[in-house]
N, C-alpha and C positions, 0 to 999 in steps of 0.2 A: 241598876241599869249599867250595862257596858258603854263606854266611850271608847271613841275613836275618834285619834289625829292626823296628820300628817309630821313624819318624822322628814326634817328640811335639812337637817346637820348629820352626816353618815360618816363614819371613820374608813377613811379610804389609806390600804395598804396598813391597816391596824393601828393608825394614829390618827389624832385630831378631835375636835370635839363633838359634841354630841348633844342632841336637840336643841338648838339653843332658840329655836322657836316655834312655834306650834298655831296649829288651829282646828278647830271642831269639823268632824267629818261623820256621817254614816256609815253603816256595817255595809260590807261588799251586796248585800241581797238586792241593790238597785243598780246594778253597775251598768253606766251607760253605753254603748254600742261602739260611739264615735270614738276613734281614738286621738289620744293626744299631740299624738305624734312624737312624741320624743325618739331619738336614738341613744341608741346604748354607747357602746365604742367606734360605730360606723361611723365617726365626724367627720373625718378627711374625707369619705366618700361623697360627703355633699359641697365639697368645694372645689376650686379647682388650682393648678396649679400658675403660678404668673408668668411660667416665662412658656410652658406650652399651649394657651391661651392666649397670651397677646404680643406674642413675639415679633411680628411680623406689620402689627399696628404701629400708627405714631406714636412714640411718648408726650405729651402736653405736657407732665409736669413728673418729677420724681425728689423722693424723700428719703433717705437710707436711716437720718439721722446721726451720723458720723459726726459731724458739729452740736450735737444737741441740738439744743431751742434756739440756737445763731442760726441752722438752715441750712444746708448745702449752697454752697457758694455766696455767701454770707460772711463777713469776717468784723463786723463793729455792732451794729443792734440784733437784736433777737429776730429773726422770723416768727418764730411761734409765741404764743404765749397762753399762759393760763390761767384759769379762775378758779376758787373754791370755798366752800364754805369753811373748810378746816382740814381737806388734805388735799395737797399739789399732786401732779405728774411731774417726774425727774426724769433726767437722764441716768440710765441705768446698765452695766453690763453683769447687775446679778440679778437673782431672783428674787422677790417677794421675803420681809427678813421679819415677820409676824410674827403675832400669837399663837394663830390657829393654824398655819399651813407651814410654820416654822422655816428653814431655809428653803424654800422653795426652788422650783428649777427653773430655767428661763424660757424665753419663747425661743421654738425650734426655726424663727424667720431665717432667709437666706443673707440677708447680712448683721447677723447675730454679734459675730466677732466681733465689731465696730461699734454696738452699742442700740439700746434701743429707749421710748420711752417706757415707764413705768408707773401706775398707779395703785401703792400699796397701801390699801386699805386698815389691812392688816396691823402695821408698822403704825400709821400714825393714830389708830384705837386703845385708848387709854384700858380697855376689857370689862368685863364683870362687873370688879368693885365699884368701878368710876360711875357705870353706865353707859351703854356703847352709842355709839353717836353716828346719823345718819351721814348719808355723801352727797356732796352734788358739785361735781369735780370734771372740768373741761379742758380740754388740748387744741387750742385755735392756729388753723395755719396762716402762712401770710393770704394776702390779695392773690389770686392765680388769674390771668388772663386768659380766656377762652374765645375770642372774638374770631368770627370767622371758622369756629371749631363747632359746629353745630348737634354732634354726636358725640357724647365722653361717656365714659366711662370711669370711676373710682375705684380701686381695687388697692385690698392693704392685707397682712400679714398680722396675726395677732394671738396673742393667747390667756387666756383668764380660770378662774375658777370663781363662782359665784353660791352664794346662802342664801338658805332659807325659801320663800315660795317664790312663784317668779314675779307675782303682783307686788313681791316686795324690793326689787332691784330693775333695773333697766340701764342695757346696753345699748346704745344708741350711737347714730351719725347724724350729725345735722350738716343740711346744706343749705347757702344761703347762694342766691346769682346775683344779687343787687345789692352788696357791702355790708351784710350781716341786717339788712332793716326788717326783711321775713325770713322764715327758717322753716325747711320742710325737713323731718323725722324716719329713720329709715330702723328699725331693731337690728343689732345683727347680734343678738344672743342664739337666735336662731333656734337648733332642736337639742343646743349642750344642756345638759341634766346636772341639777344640783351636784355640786361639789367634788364633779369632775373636771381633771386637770387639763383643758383642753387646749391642745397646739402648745405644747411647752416638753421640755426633755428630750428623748427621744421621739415622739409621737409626731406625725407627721403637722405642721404650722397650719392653724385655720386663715383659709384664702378666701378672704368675701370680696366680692363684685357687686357693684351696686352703679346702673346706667342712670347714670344722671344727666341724660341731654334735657329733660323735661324744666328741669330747672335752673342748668348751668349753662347747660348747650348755644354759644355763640353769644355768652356776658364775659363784659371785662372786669366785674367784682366779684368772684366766684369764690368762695370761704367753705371749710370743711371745718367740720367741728366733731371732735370723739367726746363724748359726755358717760359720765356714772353717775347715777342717782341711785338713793334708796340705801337698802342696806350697804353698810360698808365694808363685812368681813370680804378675805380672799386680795384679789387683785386683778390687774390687766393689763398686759403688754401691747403694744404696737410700733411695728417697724412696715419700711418697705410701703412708703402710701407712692402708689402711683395712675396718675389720669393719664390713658390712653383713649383713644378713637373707637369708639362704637364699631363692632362689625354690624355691615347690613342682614346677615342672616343667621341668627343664633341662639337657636330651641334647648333648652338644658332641661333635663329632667333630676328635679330636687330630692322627690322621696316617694317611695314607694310602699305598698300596702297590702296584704294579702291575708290574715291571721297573726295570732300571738305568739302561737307556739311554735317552737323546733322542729319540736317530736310529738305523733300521737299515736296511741293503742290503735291500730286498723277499726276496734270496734266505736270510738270516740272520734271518728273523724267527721267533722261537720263543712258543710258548703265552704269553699273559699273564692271570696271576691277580690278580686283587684283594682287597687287604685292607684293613682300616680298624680302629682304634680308637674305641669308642665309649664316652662317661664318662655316668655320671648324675650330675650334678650336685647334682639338685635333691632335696628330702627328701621326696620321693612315687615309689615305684615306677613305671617307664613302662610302658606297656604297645603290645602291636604295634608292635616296635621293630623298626627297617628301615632296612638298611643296603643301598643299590642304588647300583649302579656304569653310567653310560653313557656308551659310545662316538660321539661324533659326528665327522661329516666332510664337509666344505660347508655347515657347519649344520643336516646330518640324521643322525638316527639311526641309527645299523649296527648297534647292540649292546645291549645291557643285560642285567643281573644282577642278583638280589637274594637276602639269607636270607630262611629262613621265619620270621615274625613271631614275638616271644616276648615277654618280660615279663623285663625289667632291672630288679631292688632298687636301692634308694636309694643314693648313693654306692660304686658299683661300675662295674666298667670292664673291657669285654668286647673283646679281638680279635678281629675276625670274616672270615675269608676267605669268598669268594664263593660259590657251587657250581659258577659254568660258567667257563671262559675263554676268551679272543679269540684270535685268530691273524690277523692283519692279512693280505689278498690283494690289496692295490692300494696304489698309490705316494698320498702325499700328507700333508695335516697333518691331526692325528687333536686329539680334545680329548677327556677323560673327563671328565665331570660326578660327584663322588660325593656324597652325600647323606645325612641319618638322619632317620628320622620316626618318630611314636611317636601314638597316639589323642590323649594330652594336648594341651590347647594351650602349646608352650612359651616359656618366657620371653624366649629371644633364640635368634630365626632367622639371628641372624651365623656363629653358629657351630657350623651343623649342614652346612654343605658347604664341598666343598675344588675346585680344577681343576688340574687336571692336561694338560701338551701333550708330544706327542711327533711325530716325523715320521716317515714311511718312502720312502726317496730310491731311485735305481739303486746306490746304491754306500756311503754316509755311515754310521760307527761312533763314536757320538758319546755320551759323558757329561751333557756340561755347559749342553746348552739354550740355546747361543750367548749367553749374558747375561752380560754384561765389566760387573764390576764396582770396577773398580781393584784388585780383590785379587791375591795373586803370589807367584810362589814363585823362591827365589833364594839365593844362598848367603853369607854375610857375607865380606866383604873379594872379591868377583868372584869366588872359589873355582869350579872347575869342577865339571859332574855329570852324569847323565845320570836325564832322569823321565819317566816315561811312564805309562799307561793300561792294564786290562787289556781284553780284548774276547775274546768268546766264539762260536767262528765253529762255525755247525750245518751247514753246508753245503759241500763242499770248491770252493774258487776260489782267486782270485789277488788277492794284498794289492799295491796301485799303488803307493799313495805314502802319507804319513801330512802330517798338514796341524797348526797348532798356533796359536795366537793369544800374540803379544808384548805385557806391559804396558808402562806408560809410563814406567819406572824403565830399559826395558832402550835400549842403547847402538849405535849405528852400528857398523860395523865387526867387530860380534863375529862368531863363526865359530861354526856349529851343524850340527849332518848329522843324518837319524833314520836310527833305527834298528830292526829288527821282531825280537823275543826270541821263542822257544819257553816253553813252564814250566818248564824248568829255567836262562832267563838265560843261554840259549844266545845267539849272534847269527846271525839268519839270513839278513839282507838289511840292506845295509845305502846310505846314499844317499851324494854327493858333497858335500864340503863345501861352507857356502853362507856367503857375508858378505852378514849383517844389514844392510839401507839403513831410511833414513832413514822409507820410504811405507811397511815392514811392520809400524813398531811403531805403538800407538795413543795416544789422547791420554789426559790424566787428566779424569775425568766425572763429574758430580754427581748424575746416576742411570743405572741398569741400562739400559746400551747393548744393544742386540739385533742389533745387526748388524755386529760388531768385525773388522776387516783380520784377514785370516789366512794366514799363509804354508803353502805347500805343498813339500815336497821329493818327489820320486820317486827309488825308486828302481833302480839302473841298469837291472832288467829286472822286470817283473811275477815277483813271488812265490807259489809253488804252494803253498796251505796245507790242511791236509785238517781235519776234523771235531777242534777241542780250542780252549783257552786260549791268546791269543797277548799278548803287550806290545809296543803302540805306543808308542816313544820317541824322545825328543830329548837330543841331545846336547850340551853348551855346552864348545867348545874353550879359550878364548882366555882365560885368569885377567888381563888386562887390560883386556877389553872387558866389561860385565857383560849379563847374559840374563835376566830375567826371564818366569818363564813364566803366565799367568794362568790363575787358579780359579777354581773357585766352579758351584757349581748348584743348581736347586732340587727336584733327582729324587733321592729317597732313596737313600742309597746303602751295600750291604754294606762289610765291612770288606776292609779286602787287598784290593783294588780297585784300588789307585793306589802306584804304586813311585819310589824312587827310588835312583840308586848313587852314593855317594862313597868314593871309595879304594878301591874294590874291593870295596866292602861294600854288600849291598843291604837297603833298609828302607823299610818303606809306610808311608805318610803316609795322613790324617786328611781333606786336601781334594782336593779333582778339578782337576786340572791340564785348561786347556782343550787337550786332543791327540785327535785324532779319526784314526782310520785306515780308509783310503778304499778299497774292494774293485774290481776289474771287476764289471761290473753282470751279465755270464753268467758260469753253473754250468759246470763241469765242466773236463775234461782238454787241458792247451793240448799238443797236441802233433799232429804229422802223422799220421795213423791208417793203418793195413795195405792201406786200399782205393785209394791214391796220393793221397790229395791235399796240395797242398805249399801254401805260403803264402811268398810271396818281398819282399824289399826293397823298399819306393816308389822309386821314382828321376822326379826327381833328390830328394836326401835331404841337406841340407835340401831345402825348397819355399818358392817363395814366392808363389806363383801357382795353379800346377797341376802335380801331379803322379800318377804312373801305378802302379800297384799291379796285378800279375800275381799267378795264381795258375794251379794246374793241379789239374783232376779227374780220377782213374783209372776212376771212373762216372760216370754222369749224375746231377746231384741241383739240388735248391732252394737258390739262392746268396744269404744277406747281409753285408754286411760293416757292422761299425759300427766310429764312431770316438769314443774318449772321450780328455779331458783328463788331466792328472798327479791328478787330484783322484779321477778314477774317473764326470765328469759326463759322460753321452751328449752329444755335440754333432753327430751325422753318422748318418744312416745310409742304404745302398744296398739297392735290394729287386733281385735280379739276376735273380728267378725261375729256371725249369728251365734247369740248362746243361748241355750234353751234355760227355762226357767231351774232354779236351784242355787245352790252353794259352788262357787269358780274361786280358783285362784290365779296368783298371777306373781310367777319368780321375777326379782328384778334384779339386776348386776349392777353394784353402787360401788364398784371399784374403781372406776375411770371417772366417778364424779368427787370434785372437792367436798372437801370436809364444811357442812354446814347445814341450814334449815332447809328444806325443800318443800314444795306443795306438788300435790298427786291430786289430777281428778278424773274423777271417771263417769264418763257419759254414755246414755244411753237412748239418745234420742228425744225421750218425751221424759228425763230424770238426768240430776248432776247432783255430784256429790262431790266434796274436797276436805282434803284430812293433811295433815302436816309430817313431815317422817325428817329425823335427824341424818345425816352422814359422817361419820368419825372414820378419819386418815392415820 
């Protein structure tokens, strides 16, 4: 029997370590509907910024950290102080100085220069041999007076990277109004994904808001508490805690929800529904709250959706799926616009909409929204694997080729093939082994690239797939040469989504491997049908020029033949109109086309056939 895990430890930018823990999972054939919600590298977009958000509010209280644990304006005992079972928060102006995440970078806060705190896990884990040893690790502020402040707000600056599942570490804020005797629990892990680097380097500083009038609101004992628990790899930065004044009117919308994918074959496209998250913020109930979702394409509207207007209470936070859904009928790039509106006028119109892009191609089954971000998946010490993609085919056709994008960790020389699994990690197609050159892998980039080299494998012959679950993957041969595969995207994504196999064991991973699997752009059955018609070899095969493609009809019928690439992109096609029954041929000019494998099919209405023909340059 095959087993499946969860892989919790992913080598991001081709270092770090790898599985370092596990748990029992089933094959993708039950994969549940709901998604998890995680985001890819969208993080910034679910937060917001501090000084265009609460600029205009009172400050109650503010932290830079500039003094350490003395406090801003403090100069003989500590304001803050801390607790732990076996590792502290310091004051810190570097990064994380670990095992696992090695020098790390620091958090991207806006008073970074000056210093921030830090809890590195990392640093104070003895590793491996020892046995690594859990966390439970707090940063207490002083007393803050709120009295007469009936509306706050907490909002801080921070950055971390966390292991393993998430039932195994928690991010937390605790608030206390009445001098630490009760404590009420806030998560702000949020929707960051294992063992990404979040709010640190360059990348923009995660800005969590958290309205705490319900429990701080108008007490003179009001305590804030950062806590870690659970596993201890990675780290956590926080700067920049600042309690400001509740706005009274202010609807944010968190996350957004529409499908998995980027990109789909026109003939795989299946209903899409929308959903959104929407918070109140403010301490005023909103009223005619309105969550609408629109479809654009060319810059005009094909679509739109909305609920029926209601009345959202004050700090409450409603999921709202849509009433209608879309089903895309035409090829091209789509863009949804979503939105919330409410009668009030609200405080910050930043963060009451989201956008979202997808595309719909001839052929393209894509995750990851083509945007290379030097992230990467890989195995320590060059280890081999094999990782892939799952994709959900509503239509029966043929899987071409699968295509994949190289980070800039991965190495010349290495040896990789894909390969196409059923849901039980079956193998049912599989491609010719390929050495990695030099023009497939990409460079290392200082922002989101959107248009990254991507290699294509086909394989030996088009694959007949019917209506279910398949896995696109890739395979890395060569424990010499190393392969790194790149992640990352900003389309929400369910879990069990994305696989991978070491030693024979398989386990889904947490990020979206860029691996896209490429269909023939027509439906249905490739095979010569009862009424005679055949579809026979190009010759001469290769071509380099021109070559002749016969075929024979046992009736008379409407002839086209088209010809696509290993990718699945149309680049050819012949309108033959009515041919009466016989022996046809059909010259083709393979001059203007690159050098490489091509698919040719030819249809005849109630019969398709498809045959494969070389190009040499």
């Amino acid at each position: 029997m095959k087993k499946t895990y969860l892989v919790i430890c992913l080598s991001i930018l081709g270092t770090g370590a790898f599985a370092q823990r596990m748990s029992n999972l089933h094959s993708f054939k039950g994969i549940p509907s709901t998604p998890a919600l995680d985001s890819g590298i969208d993080i910034s977009n679910n937060s917001f910024a501090l000084e265009s958000t609460r600029g205009h509010l009172d400050t109650l209280f503010y932290e830079d950290f500039v003094n350490g644990l003395m406090g801003n304006n403090v100069s003989t005992t500590p304001a803050w102080s801390t607790f732990s079972n076996f590792c502290s928060w310091n004051y810190s102006l570097l990064g994380s100085q670990g095992q696992f995440a090695g020098t790390g970078p620091i958090v991207n806060s806006t008073t970074k220069a000056n210093g921030f705190m830090l809890l590195d896990g990392d640093a104070c884990n003895p590793g491996a041999a020892a046995g690594f040893q859990d966390v439970d690790a707090t940063l207490q502020s002083p007393v803050i007076d709120l009295t007469n402040k009936p509306n706050a707000v907490l909002t801080f600056q921070h950055g971390f990277r966390w292991c393993c599942t998430a039932a195994s570490v928690k991010f937390e804020v605790e608030i206390s109004g009445d001098g630490g005797n009760s404590w009420t629990s806030y998560d702000v892990m949020d929707k960051v994904q294992s063992n990404i680097t979040a709010g640190t380097g360059t990348a923009a500083p995660l800005t969590k808001s958290i309205n705490i009038s319900a429990i701080a609101g108008g007490q003179s004992n009001v305590i804030i508490k950062f806590r870690k628990s659970g596993v201890s790899h990675y780290y956590w930065m926080i700067d920049d805690v600042t309690i400001t004044e509740a706005p009274e009117n202010d609807l944010i919308l968190d996350y957004v929800f529409f499908g998995e994918y980027s990109s789909y074959p026109l003939a795989q496209v299946a209903n899409m529904e929308f959903t959104g998250s929407v918070n109140n913020f403010g301490y005023m109930p909103q009223t005619d709250v309105t969550l609408k979702a629109e479809v654009l394409k060319n810059a005009g509207s094909v679509f739109s959706t909305a609920n029926a207007p209601y009345t959202l209470a004050s700090q409450k936070t409603d999921t709202l799926t849509l009433p209608t859904a879309f089903t895309p009928t035409e090829k091209g790039e789509y863009e949804i616009e979503f939105s919330v509106s409410q009668n009030e006028t609200d405080h910050n119109l930043m963060n009451n909409s989201k956008k979202r892009n997808f595309n719909v191609t001839d052929s393209v089954f894509s995750r990851d929204n083509n945007m290379y971000t030097n992230r990467g998946y890989a195995r320590a010490n060059k280890a081999t694997y094999t990782l892939g993609n799952i994709f959900e085919v509503q239509q029966d056709g043929y899987v071409t080729s699968i295509s994949f994008v190289l980070q800039h960790t991965s190495e010349t020389g290495a040896e990789v093939r894909v390969k196409l699994y059923d849901a039980s990690f079956e193998i049912l197609a599989t491609s010719e082994v390929y050495d990695v050159v030099a023009s497939d892998i990409n460079g290392q980039v200082t922002q989101v690239l959107n248009s990254p080299k991507t290699v294509t494998l086909s394989f030996y012959e088009p694959y007949y797939v019917e209506k279910g679950f398949y896995l696109a993957a890739v395979e890395h041969l060569n424990p010499t040469k190393g392969v790194n595969i790149a992640t990352g995207t900003d389309i929400t994504q369910p879990l069990q989504q994305s696989y991978v196999e070491v030693n024979s064991d398989w386990f889904y991973t947490t990020l979206t491997p860029m691996i896209r699997m490429n269909m023939d752009a027509t439906v249905g059955i490739n095979k010569e049908e009862a009424n005679g018609t055949k579809l026979f070899q190009n010759q001469p095969n290769p071509s380099k020029n021109m070559t002749t493609i016969r075929y024979e009809l046992g009736n008379s019928a409407k002839v086209t033949l088209d010809v696509f690439d290993i990718s699945g992109r149309h680049v050819l096609s012949v309108n033959e109109g009515d041919k009466p029954a016989g022996l046809h041929s059909i010259n083709i000019s393979t001059a203007n086309l690159n050098g490489g494998i091509y698919y040719y099919t030819l249809n005849t209405g109630n019969a398709r056939a498809t045959k494969k023909m070389v190009v040499v340059q």
